[in-house]
C-alpha positions in Angstrom: 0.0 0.0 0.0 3.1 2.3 0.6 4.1 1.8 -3.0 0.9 2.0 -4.5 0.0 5.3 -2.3 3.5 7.0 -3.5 3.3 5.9 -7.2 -0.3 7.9 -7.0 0.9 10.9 -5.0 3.0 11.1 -7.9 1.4 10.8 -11.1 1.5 14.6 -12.0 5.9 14.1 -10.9 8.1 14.7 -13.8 9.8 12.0 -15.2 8.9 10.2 -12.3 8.7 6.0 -12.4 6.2 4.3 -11.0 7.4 1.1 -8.9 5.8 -2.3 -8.2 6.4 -4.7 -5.2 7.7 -8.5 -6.2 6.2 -10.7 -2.9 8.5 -13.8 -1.8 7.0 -16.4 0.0 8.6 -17.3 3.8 9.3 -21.0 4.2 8.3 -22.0 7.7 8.3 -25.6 8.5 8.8 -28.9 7.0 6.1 -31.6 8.6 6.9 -34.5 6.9 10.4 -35.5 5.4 11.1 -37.8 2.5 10.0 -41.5 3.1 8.4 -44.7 1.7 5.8 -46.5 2.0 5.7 -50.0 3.0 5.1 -50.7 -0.9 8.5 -48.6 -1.4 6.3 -45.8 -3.0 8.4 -42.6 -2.4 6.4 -39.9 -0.1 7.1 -36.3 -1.0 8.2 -33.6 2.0 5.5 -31.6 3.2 6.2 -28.0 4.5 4.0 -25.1 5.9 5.0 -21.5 4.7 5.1 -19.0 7.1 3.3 -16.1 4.8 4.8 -13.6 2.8 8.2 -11.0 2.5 9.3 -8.3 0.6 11.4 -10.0 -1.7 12.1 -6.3 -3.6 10.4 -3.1 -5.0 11.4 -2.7 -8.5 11.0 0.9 -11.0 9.0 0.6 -13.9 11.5 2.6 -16.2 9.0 2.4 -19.0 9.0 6.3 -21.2 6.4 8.4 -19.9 4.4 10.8 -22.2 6.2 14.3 -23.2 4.2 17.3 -22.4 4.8 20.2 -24.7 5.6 23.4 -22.6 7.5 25.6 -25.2 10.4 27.0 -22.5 13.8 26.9 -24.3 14.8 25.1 -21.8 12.7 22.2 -20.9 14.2 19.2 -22.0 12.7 15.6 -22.3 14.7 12.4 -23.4 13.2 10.1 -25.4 14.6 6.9 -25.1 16.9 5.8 -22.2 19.2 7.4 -21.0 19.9 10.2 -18.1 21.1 14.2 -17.9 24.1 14.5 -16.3 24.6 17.1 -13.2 27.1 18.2 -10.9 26.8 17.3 -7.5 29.1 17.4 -4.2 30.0 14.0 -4.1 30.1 13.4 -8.0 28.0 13.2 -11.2 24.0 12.8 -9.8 21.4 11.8 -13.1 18.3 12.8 -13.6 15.3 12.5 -15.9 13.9 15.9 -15.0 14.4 18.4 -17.9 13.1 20.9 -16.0 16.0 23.6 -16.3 16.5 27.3 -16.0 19.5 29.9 -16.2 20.7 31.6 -13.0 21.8 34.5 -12.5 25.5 33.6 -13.8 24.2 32.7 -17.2 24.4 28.7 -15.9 22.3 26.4 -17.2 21.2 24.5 -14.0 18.4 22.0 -12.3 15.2 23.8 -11.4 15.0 22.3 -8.0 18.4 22.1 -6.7 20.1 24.7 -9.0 22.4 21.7 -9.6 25.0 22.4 -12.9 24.0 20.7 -15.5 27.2 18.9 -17.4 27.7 19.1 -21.4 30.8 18.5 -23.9 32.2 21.9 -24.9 32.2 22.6 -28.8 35.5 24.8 -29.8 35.7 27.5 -32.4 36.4 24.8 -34.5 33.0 23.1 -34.7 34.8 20.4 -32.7 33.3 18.5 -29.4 35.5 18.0 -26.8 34.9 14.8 -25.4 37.8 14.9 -22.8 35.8 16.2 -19.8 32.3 17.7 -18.9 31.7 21.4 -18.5 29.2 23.6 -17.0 26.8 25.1 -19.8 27.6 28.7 -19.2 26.0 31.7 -21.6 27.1 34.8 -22.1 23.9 37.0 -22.9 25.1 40.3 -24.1 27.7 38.0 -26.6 28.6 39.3 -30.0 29.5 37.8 -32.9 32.2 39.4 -34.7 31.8 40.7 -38.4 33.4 38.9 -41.3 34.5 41.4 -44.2 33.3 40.4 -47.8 35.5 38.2 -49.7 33.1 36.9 -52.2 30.3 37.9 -54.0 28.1 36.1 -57.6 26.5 37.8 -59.8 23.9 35.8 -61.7 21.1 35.9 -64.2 20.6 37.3 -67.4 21.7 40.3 -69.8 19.3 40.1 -72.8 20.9 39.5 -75.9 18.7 41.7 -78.2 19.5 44.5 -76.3 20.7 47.7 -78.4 24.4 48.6 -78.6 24.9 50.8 -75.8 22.0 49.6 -73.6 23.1 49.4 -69.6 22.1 47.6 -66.5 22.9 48.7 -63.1 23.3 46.6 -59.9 23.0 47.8 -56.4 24.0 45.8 -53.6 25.9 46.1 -50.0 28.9 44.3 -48.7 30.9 44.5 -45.5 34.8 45.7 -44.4 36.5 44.0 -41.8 34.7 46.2 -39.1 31.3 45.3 -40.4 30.9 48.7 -42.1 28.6 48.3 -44.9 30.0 49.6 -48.5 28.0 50.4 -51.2 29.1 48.5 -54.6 27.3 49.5 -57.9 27.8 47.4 -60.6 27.5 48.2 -64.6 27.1 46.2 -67.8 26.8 48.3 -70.8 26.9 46.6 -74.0 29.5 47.2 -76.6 28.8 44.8 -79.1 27.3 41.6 -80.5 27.4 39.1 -78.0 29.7 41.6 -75.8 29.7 43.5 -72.8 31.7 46.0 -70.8 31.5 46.1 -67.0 32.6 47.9 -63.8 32.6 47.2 -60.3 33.4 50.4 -58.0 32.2 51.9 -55.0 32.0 55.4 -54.1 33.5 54.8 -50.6 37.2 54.0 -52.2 37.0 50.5 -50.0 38.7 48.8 -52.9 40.6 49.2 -56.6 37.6 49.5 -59.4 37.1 46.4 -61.8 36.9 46.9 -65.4 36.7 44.3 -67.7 34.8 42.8 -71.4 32.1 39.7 -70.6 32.0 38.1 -73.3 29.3 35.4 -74.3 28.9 32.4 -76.6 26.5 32.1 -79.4 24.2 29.5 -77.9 24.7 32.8 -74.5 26.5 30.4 -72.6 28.7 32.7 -70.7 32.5 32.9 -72.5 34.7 34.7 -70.5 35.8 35.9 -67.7 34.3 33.3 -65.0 35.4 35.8 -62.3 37.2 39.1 -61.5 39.1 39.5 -57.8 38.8 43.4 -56.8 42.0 44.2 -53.7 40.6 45.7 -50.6 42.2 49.2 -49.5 44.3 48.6 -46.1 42.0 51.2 -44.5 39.1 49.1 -44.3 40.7 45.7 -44.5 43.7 43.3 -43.6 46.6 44.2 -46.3 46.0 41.5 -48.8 42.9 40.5 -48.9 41.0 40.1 -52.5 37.3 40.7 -53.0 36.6 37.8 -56.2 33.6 38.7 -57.7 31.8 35.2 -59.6 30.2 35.7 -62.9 29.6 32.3 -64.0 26.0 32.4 -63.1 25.0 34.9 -66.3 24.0 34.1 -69.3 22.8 36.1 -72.9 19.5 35.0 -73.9 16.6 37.2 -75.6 14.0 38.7 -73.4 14.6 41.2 -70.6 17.5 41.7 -67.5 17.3 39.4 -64.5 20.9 40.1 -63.4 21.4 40.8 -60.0 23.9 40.2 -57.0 22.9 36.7 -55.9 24.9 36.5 -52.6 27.5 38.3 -50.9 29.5 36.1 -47.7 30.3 39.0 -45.3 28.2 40.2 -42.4 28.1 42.8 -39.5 28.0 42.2 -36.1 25.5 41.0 -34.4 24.1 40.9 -30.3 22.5 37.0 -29.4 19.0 36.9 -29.7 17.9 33.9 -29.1 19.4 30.2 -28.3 18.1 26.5 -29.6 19.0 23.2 -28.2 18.7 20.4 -31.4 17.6 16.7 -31.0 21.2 16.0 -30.2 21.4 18.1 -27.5 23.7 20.8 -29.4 23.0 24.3 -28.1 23.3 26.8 -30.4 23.5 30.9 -30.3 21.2 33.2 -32.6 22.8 36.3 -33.7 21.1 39.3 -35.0 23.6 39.4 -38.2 22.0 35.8 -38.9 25.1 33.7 -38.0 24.6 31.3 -35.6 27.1 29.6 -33.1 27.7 25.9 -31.8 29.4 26.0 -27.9 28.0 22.9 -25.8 26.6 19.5 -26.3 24.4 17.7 -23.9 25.8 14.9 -21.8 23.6 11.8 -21.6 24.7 8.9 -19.3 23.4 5.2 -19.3 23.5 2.4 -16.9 23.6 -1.6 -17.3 21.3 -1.9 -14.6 18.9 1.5 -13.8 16.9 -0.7 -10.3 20.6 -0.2 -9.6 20.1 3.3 -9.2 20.6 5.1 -5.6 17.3 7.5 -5.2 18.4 10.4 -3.8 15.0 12.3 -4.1 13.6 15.2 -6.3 14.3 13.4 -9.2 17.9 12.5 -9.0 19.9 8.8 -9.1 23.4 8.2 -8.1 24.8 5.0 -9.4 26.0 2.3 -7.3 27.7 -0.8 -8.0 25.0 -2.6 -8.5 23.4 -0.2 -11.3 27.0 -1.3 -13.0 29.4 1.6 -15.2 28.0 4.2 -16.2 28.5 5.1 -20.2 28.3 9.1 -20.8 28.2 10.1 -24.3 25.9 12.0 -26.7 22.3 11.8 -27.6 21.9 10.5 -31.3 25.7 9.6 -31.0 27.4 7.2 -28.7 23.6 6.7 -26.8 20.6 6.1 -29.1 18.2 8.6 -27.6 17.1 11.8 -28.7 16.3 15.0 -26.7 13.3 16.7 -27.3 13.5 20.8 -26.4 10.3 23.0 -25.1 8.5 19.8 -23.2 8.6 17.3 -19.9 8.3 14.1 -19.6 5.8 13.1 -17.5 5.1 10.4 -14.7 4.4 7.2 -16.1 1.9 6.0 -13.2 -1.2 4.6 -14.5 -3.8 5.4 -12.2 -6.3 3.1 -13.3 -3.8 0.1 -12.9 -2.7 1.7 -9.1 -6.1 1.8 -7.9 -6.7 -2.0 -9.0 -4.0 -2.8 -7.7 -5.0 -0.9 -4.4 -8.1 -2.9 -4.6 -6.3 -6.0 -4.8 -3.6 -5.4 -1.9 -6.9 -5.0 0.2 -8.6 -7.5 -0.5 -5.5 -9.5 0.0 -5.0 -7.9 3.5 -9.2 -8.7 4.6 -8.5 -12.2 3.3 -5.8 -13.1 5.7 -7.3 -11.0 8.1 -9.9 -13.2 8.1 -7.7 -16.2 8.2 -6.4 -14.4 11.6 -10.3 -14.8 13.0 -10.7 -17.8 12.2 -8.0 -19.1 13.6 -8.8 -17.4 17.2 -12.3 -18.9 16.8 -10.7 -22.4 16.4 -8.5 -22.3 18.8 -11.2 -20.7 21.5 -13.0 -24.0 21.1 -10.1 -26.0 21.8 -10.1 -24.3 25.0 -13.5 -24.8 26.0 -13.1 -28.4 24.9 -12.4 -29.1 28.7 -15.8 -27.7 29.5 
């Protein structure tokens, strides 16, 4: 009744599992021992039990449903597997994904504001797997700006077009500070299947590029496939080249679609927003668009979870008998996946508790009843001298 009465008091717990009791039977007495008959006909032993025992309460580690709660930072597993937190005395897992941010920008428990442990990513998009880390975020980060160092130019110049006939392009691209710079572009054509062009901007960030475009008959595109502009020192690196890709136009009859297709520098930008992906990856939004990789969730696993120490408020601590524990990373080295802006919910079926309730009662009035009996007998054994 203990076990059935917590599994209920729980059914709104997150991530909580429900347990069930296994009953051993107590061997009392043996009555008879092996014999034969006078035939030589073999007589089995005969014993009287002594009722019931404990023999262990088990978890039902079965995956409860995930409720969607649309906080960032709500996490639910699904599929085995256990967060990883810090504690005093060691790593301490939990199924809770109930997390929040304190006031140090760490990502930890909601409860017991315990750290929350994840695999930092380096600048260069790779995870260290040599040692946890605290998820800490910066919120006022920046990202820095990238100057322009390439830029297409695509679509088409129409090929019945008049000799002297000009189209202008307008775009924006970035110095190494994240200034913007305003680039015009002009095709004016010259001849049959020809075309001049420049490429200047009025700021002086880099040397002009003048050139002939020159197309095929069927208007493939002839030469040149690109042009590379140099940046001025005073707004970039000595150096550096701005290559400007043509091979996206073509000459066909009809009117101008040319324009300036993409462009691969940016500003700055301040973090606006973070996500956390199926594998646990947390990544940083940035108002310039650019996004940034810095932790991975760690996930741990044991051999044997009814292993697992209950420590309360959600959290395990394994224990010899829950044998090693294997921390990796979801969708990785542990086949589960972590599902961001929900909770996963208790697993306690109350229909099946309260049968089962029933049936522990009904069980208990039975041998109850077995107890009254027994006084009833054994009161008429007394009065047997009367």
């Amino acid at each position: 009744m203990d076990v059935v009465g917590n599994n209920i008091a729980n059914v709104n717990t997150q991530a909580f599992k429900r347990s069930r009791v296994a009953f051993n039977e107590v061997l009392g007495q043996q009555l008879l021992g092996v014999g034969r008959t006078a035939g030589g006909t073999g007589v089995n032993p005969s014993f009287v039990g002594q009722g019931v025992a404990v023999g262990s309460i088990d978890q039902n580690w079965t995956q409860g449903a995930l409720e969607t709660t649309n906080v960032a930072t709500d996490l639910a597993l699904n599929g085995s597997g256990y967060f990883v937190t810090q504690g005093l005395d060691g790593q301490i897992l939990t199924r809770a994904g109930n997390f929040v941010f304190n006031q140090e920008g760490i990502l930890v428990t909601g409860t017991s504001g315990l750290k929350v442990q994840a695999f930092r990513i380096d600048e260069n998009g790779e995870v260290d797997m040599s040692q946890l880390s605290d998820v800490q975020i910066d919120f006022a980060a920046q990202a820095p700006p990238k100057f322009t160092e390439n830029m297409a130019i695509g679509g088409n110049l129409p090929a019945d077009a008049p000799i002297g006939e000009e189209v202008t392009l307008s775009n924006k691209i970035y110095d190494e500070q994240g200034n913007v710079l305003n680039v015009v572009t002009r095709f004016t054509k010259t001849a049959e299947n020809e075309w001049s062009f420049s490429i200047e901007n009025d700021e002086g960030g880099f040397t002009a590029a003048t050139g002939t475009m020159t197309f095929n008959v069927d208007g493939s595109l002839d030469t040149p496939d690109s042009v590379g502009l140099t940046w001025d020192t005073d707004f970039v690196t000595s150096g550096a080249t701005l290559t400007v890709d043509f091979s996206g136009m073509t000459q066909y009859g009809g009117s101008s679609t040319a324009t300036v297709r993409d462009q691969d520098g940016y500003a700055s930008g301040k973090m606006s927003s973070f996500t956390i992906d199926p594998s646990g990856t947390i990544k940083l939004n940035f108002t310039n668009g650019q996004q940034e990789r810095v932790y991975q969730l760690a996930i741990s696993d044991v051999d044997n979870p009814n292993g697992l120490e209950q420590l309360g408020e959600n959290f395990y601590a394994p224990t010899a008998a829950s044998g090693e524990t294997v921390t990796g990373r979801a969708g990785n080295e542990l086949q589960t996946t972590i599902v961001a802006g929900t909770l996963e919910m208790s697993n306690v079926d109350l229909a099946e508790e309260f049968t089962s309730m029933i049936i522990a009662q009904r069980g208990y009035q039975a041998s109850a009843r077995v107890i009254t009996t027994s006084d009833e007998i054994l009161q008429e054994t007394v009065q047997l001298k009367r």
